[in-house]
N, C-alpha and C positions, 0 to 999 in steps of 0.2 A: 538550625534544625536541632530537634533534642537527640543529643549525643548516645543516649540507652535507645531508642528508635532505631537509627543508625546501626550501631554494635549488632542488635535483634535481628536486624535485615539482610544484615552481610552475608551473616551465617547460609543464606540459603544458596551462596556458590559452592559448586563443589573445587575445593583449592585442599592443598597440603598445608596453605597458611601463608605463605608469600602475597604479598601486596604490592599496590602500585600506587602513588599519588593522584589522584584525581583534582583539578584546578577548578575553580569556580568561572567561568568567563566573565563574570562582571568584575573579578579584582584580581584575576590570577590566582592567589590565595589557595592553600591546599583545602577543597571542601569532605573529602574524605580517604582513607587507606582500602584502598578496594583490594579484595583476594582477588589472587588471579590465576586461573586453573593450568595445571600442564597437560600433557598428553594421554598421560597417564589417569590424570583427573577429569578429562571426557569418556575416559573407556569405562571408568570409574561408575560416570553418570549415567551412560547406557545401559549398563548393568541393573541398575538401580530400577531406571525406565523399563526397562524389558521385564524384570520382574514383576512389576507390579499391569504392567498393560493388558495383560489377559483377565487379572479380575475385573480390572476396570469396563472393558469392553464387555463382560457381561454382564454388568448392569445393565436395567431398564434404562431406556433415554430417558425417559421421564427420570430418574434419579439421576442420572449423570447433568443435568442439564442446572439441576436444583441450586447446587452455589453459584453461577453466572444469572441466572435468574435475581438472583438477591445481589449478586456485584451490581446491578442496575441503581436502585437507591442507596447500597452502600457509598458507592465512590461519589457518589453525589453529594451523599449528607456529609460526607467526609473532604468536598473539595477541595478547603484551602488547607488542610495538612499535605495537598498530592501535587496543589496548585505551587505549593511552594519550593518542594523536590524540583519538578520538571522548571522551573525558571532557576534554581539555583544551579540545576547542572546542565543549563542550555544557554544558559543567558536570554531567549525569550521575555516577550512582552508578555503579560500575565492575562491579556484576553485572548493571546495566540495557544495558550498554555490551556485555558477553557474548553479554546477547541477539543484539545485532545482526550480531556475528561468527558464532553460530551460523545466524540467518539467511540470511547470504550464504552459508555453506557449503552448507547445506543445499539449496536453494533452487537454486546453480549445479547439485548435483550430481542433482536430480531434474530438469534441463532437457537436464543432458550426458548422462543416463542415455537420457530417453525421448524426444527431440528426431527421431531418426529413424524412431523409427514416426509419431511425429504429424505429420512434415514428410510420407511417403512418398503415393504416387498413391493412391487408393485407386477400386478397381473402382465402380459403379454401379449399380444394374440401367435397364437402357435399356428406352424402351419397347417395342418389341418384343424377348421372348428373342431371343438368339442374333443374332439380323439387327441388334441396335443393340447395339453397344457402347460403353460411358460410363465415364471414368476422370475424376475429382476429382485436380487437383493444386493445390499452393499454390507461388505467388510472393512474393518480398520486397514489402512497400509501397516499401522503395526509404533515403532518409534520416528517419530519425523523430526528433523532438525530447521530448527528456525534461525534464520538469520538476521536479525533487526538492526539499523540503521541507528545512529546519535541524533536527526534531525527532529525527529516526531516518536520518543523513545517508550512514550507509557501507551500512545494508539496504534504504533508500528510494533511495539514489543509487544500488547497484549492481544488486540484484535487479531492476528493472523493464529497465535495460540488458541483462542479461545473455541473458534470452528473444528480445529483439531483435536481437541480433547473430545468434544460434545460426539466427535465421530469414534470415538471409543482407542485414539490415539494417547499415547505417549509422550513427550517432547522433550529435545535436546536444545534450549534453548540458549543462541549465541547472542547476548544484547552488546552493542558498543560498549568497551572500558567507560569512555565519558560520561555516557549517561545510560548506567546499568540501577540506577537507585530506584527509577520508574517503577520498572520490569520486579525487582525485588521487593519493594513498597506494596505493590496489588497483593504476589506471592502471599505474603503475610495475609493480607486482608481477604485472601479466599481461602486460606485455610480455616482463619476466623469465622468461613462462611460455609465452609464443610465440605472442605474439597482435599483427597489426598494429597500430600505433600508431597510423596513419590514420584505422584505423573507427571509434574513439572519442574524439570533440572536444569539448572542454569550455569554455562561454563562462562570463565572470562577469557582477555589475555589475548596474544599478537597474533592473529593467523597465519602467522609461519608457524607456528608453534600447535597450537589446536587446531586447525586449520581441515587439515588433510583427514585425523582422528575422527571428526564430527563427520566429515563427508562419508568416512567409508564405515563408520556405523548406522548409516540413517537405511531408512527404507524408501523415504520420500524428504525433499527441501524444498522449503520456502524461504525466498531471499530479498530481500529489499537494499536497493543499495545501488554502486555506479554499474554502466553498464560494461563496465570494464572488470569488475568483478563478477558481473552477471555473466558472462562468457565465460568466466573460469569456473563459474559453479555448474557450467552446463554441462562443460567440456568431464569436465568430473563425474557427474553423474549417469552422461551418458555411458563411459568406461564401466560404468556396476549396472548397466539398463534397470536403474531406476527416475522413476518422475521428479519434474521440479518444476517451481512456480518461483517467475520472474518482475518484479516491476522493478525497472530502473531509471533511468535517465529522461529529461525532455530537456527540449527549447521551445515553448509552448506559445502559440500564439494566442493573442486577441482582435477580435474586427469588429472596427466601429461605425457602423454604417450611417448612410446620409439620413436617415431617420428615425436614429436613436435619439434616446432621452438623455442630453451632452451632460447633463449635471449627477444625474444617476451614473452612466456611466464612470463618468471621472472618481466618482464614490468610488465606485465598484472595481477599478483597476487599481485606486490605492490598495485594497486591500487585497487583491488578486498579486499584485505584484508584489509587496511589499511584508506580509504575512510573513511570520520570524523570519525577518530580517532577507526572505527571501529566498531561505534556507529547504525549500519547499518542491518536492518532483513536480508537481503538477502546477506549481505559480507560474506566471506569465511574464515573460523575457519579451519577448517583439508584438510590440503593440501597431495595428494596422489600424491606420483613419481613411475614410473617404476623404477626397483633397478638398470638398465640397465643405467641410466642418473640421477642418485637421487646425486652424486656428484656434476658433473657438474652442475646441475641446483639447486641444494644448494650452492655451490660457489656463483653463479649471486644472488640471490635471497637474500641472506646473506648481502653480501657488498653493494646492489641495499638500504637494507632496514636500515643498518646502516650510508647508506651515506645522507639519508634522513634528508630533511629541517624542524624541527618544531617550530612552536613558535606561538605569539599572532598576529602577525602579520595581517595587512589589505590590503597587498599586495600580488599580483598573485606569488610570490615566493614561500612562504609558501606550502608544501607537506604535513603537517596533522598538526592541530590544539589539541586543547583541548577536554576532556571529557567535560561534563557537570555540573554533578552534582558530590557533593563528594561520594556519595554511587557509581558510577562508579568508580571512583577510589580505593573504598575498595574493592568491587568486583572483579577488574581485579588484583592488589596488593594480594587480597586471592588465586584468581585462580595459580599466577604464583606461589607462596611462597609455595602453596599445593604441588604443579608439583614437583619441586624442592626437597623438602622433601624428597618425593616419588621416587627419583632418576632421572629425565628429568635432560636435560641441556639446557643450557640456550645458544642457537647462536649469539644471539647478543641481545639489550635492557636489560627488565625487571625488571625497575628501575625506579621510582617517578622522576618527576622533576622538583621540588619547584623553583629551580631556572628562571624558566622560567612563572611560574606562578604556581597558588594554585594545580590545576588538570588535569597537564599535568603529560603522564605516555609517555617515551620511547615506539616506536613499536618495538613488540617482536616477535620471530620466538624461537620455542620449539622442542626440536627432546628429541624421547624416553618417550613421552608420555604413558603411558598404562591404560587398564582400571579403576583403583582404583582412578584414578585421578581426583579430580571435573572437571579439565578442555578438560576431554576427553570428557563426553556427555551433558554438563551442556554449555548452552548456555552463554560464557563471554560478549559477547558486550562490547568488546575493544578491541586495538589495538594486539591481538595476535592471533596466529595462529600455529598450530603444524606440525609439518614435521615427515610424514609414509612414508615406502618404499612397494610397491606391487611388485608380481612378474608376473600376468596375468590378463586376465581382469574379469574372475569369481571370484577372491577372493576381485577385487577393488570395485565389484558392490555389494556385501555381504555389504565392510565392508561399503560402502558408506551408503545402504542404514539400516544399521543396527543404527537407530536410531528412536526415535519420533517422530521426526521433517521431513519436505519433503516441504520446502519453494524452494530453487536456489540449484542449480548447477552448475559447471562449467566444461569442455569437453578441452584438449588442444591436437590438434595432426593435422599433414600436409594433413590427409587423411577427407576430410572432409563426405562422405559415409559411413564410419566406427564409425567418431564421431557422426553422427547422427542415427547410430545401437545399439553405447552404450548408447547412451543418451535416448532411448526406454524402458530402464533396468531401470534407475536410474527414483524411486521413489520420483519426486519432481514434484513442478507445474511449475517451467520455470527450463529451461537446458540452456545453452548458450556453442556455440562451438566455441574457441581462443578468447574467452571475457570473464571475470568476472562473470555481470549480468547486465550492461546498453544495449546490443542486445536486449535482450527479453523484460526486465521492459519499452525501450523506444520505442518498436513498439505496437502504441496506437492502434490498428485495434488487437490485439491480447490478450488474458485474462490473466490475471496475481494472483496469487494466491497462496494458500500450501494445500500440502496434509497431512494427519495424524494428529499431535498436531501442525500442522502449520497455521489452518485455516478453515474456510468453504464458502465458495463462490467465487467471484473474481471482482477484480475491471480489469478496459480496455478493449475495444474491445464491443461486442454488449450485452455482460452479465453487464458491467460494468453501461452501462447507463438502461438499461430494469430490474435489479434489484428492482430499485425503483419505478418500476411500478406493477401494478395486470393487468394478461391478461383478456379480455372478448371475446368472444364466442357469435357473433349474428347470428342466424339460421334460416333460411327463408324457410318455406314449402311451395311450390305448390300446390293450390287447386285443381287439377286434379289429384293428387299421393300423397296418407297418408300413416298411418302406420295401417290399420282396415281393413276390407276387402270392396271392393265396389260394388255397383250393386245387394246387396242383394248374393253374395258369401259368401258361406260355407264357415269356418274359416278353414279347412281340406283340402281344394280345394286352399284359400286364402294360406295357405304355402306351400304346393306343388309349385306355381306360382310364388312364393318370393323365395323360396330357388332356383328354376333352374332359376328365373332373376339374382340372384347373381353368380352362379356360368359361366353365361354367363357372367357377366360383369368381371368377374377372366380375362377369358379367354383373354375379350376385352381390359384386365389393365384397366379397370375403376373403380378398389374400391384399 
């Protein structure tokens, strides 16, 4: 990457100047000196943010909305300078990496598109016709602090920003050390697009350390990340009664029924499962077959996954890249060694592969999984996945949803009526029917989220952008019609004449 680039980008944390090595996952190798902010240097940021939030919010939407509008063919025409960021600092396959640029695209441009009908007043009906009138408006929460993940760092870091801003928000933005280059990389290129610089500040650094600062500046948080930090951000926020918006963790199933299309599907779970590396909330851990085709579509699925391209590669060849960090790699190294133990067999993978670089692990497929196993409800985030056989569809929806978790799902079968019956059943916030989880998660008009220990709220769609707003309630009474009695009416009299106005206006559907 060009080293003046680099330098240019950095700039945009707020730090006293203290840095921290950032490693390349594909070689180790230092890929750059990242600032890393103190405590000091979040209070710092808020300052900054708070100042500038109120002009911001008074702009027309239609102007706030202007540089994310244009980030839609920017980041596009621009994608292999961003393509190349997000796989140097993920290790990422570079069509996994695509995703994420499509995402941002997409995602700003369904926000710039419909931002001002969702933001605009909206009438009421008052309780009395005519005599009350009631308008719905939304305000900014004001500074919101985001917290983005290392997995998906340029669609995790900037989509869940980009709704927040358009709502006339601020942001305190916390991207992973690992892969903060993303998040800083856009920064740059929407001020190039004509967006304040001020309204989007970015801290780095340990969360012991900023941690607690970001929380008790915000007004509102948005978190992405385990659901074990997802707890500790709630716990938090609840203490200052303010909101927060949660996606964390899955073990996500898939069901492959007696009359799916075997060869599609097998497509469609490589990629479901196997998508960076596996590194993914909503990829697919436990794969369910009917027992009717659990061969043959283990066959496909088997050889589909062993025949599989990996390496460090910056070319569209590449099928699945690297972990991340090395604690993914012991994590998934445990899960499968566990398995194993425990009696599972190993289909194909399951094996480290130094030779290739430091953190890269074989994708693996597990049959004979059973409960004692960590890696039957213990969320791996990596490249594995286990193989059950069902025999009906009340024991596939038991066992589906017999877990904590209820992020994605996935539906495989020729009958598309039926897949959208089962999918009724299964306890998750998106369901996807002969797709993975790119259906749901990239239809932006639709909310996206988990249910159980998988989350609380949801980003996409009209929750995604109105979260970070507080609604208000303006009510206008008619001086000819109160709530007292008029005329010098008995109050006895005065409710007799209120209770049978209302039950005319039952009649007339006007309440």
């Amino acid at each position: 990457m060009d080293p003046r680039m680099l330098e240019r980008i950095v700039r945009h944390v707020t730090s006293e100047g203290k840095t921290v090595e950032v490693p390349a996952p594909f070689t180790g190798e230092t890929l750059v000196e990242l600032p890393v902010s103190t405590a000091e240097d979040v209070r710092r940021a808020y300052a900054t943010a708070r100042a500038a939030q109120e002009a911001w919010a008074a702009r027309p939407v239609a102007e706030r909305v202007a540089p994310f509008l244009r980030l839609h063919d920017a980041i596009l025409n621009r994608r292999e300078e961003i393509l190349d960021i997000v796989q140097t600092e993920t290790g990422k396959a570079r069509r996994h990496a695509f995703e994420e640029v499509l995402d941002v695209a997409g995602c700003a441009l369904y926000y710039a598109r419909q931002a001002s009908r969702l933001l605009a007043p909206r009438k009421r009906k008052g309780i009395f016709p005519i005599a009350t009138q009631v308008v719905e408006q939304r305000h900014p929460k004001g500074t919101v602090a985001l917290i983005s993940p290392w997995n998906y760092p340029l669609s995790l870091g900037v989509t869940d920003v980009v709704p927040a801003l358009i709502a006339g928000n601020t942001v305190v933005h916390k991207p992973d050390s690992q892969t903060a280059l993303s998040t800083l990389w856009t920064i740059d290129l929407l001020v190039e697009l004509g967006m304040p610089r001020e309204i989007w500040q970015v801290v780095t650094g340990d969360p012991a350390v900023v941690g607690d600062p970001l929380i008790d500046g915000a007004d509102y948080v948005a978190f992405t990340g385990s659901t074990r930090g997802g707890r500790k951000i709630a716990e938090e926020a609840a203490k200052r009664l303010i909101g927060c918006s949660l996606e964390l963790g899955g073990k996500n199933p898939m069901i492959v029924l007696e009359d799916a299309d075997l060869d599609r599907a097998a497509h469609g779970a490589l990629r479901a499962c196997f998508t960076n590396a596996g590194q993914l909330c909503i990829s697919i851990e436990r794969l369910y077959v009917h027992d009717s085709v659990y061969d043959a579509f283990a066959d496909r699925f088997v050889r589909a996954t062993r025949n599989m391209k990996i390496g460090p590669g910056l070319d569209w060849s590449v099928q699945m890249g690297s972990l991340t960090f090395p604690r993914q790699l012991d994590a998934v190294t445990a899960h499968v060694a566990d398995a194993v133990e425990k009696g599972a067999t190993v289909l194909t993978g399951g094996r480290a592969r130094p030779d290739l670089g430091p953190l890269f692990y074989e994708p693996t497929v597990l049959a004979g999984v059973t409960d004692e196993m960590d890696v039957c409800g213990n969320e791996t985030f990596g490249p594995v996945v286990a193989l059950y056989r069902f025999r009906d569809e009340d024991e596939v929806v038991a066992t589906a949803n017999d877990t904590v978790y209820g992020l994605n799902a996935s539906i495989w079968t020729r009958d598309l009526a039926r897949g959208r019956a089962l999918a009724a059943r299964i306890k998750a916030g998106t369901v996807n029917i002969n797709e993975g989880y790119a259906a749901a998660y990239a239809s932006y008009d639709a909310p996206m989220g988990g249910m159980k220990s998988s989350g609380l709220g949801r980003r996409h769609g009209a929750e995604g952008l109105l979260k970070y707003t507080e609604s208000q309630t303006v009510a206008g009474q008619a001086s000819w019609l109160g709530f007292d009695p008029v005329l010098g009416m008995a109050y006895d009299r005065y409710a007799d004449t209120l209770a049978g106005l209302l039950k005319v206006m039952k009649k007339l559907h006007l309440k």
